[in-house]
C-alpha positions as CSV (number, residue, x, y, z in Angstrom):
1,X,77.2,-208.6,-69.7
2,X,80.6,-210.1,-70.6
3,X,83.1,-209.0,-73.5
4,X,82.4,-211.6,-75.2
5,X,78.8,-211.1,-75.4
6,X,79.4,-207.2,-76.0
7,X,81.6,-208.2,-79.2
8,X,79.2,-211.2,-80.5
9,X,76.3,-208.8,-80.2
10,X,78.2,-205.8,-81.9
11,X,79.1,-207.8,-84.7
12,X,75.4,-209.3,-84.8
13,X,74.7,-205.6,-85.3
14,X,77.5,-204.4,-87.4
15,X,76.3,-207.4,-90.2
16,X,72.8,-206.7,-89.9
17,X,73.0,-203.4,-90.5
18,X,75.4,-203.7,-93.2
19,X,73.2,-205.6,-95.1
20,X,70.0,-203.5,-94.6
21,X,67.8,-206.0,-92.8
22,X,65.8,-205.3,-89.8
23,X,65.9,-207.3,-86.4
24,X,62.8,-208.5,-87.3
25,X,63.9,-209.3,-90.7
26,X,67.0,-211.3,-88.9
27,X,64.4,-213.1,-86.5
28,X,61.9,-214.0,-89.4
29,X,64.8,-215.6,-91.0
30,X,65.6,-217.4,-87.8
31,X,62.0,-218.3,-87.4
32,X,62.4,-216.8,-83.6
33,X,60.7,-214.0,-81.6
34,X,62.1,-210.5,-82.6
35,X,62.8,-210.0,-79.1
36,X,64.7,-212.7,-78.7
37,X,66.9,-212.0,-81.8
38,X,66.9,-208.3,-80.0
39,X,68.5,-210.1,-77.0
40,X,71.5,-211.7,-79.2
41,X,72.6,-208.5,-80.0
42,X,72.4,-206.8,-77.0
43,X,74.1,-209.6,-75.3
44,X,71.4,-210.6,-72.9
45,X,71.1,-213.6,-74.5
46,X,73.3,-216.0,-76.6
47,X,72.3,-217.9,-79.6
48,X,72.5,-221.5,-79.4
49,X,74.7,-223.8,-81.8
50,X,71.6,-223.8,-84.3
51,X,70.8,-220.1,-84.4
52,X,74.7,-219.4,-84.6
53,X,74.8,-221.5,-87.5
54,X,72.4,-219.9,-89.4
55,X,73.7,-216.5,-88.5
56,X,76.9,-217.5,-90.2
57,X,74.9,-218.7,-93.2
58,X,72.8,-215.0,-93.6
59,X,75.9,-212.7,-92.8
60,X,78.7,-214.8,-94.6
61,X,81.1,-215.1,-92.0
62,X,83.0,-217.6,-90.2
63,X,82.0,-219.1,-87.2
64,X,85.1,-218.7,-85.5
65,X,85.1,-214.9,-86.7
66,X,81.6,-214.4,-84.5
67,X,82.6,-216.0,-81.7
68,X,86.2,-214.3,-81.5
69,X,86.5,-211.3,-79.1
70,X,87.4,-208.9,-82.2
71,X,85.3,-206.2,-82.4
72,X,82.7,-206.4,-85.2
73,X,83.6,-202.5,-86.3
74,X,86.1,-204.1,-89.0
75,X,83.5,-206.2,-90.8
76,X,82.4,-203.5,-93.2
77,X,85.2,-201.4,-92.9
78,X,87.1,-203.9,-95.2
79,X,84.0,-204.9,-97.6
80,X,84.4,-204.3,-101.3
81,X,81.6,-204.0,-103.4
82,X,82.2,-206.9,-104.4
83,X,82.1,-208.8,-100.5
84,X,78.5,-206.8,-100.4
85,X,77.3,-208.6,-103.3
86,X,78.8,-211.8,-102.6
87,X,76.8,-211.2,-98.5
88,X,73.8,-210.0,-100.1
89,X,73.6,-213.0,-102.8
90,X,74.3,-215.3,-100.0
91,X,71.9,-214.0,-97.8
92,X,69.2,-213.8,-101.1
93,X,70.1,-217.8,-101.6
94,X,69.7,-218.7,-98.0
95,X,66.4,-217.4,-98.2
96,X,65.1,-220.1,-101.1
97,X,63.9,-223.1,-100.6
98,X,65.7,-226.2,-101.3
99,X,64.6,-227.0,-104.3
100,X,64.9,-223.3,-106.2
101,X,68.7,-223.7,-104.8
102,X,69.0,-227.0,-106.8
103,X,67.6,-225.3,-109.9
104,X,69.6,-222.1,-109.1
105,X,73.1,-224.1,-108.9
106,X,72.1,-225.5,-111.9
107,X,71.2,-222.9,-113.9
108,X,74.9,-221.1,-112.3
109,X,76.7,-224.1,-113.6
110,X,74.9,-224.0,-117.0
111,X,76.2,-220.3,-117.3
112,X,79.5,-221.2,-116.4
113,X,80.3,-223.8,-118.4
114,X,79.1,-222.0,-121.5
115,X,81.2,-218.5,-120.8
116,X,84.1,-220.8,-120.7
């Protein structure tokens, strides 16, 4: 097991955790095994380009910030509640299917323009 690997599968972990899902909730998400998702974190296994993609989309984070070699221990150490909600709204839209997102950014806009 490289660093890299250790540190990509630590932060996997950190974000999971931090928003209260399971590995199984992560996998069902990713429409993979468990086990496989189990492998990403441990570093047994890397996600491909696809999987890391999504990964960014659920956890709300950068690309570049889960493939550095940072440590993932400072992704909640910084949150605010507010980062929390924004991850866990994120990770609620991603969730939806195309069509409720539509009506969802819709109904967001229709809010907005109205409290201004």
């Amino acid at each position: 097991m490289d660093n890299e690997k250790t540190s990509l599968g630590s932060k996997l972990e950190t974000l999971r955790k931090g928003m209260g899902l399971t590995q199984k909730d992560v996998a069902d998400i990713l429409k993979i095994n468990r086990t496989t998702y189990t492998k990403y974190e441990t570093g047994v296994t890397e996600p491909n380009i696809a999987a890391l993609k999504k990964l960014t989309e659920i956890f709300g984070v950068d690309l570049n910030y889960l493939l550095s070699e940072n440590t993932g221990a400072e992704v909640l150490s910084d949150n605010t509640s507010e980062d929390v909600k924004a991850r866990e709204f994120l990770r609620l839209f991603n969730l939806l299917s195309e069509k409720d997102k539509e009506k969802l950014i819709e109904q967001m806009k229709k809010r907005t323009d109205n409290a201004k």
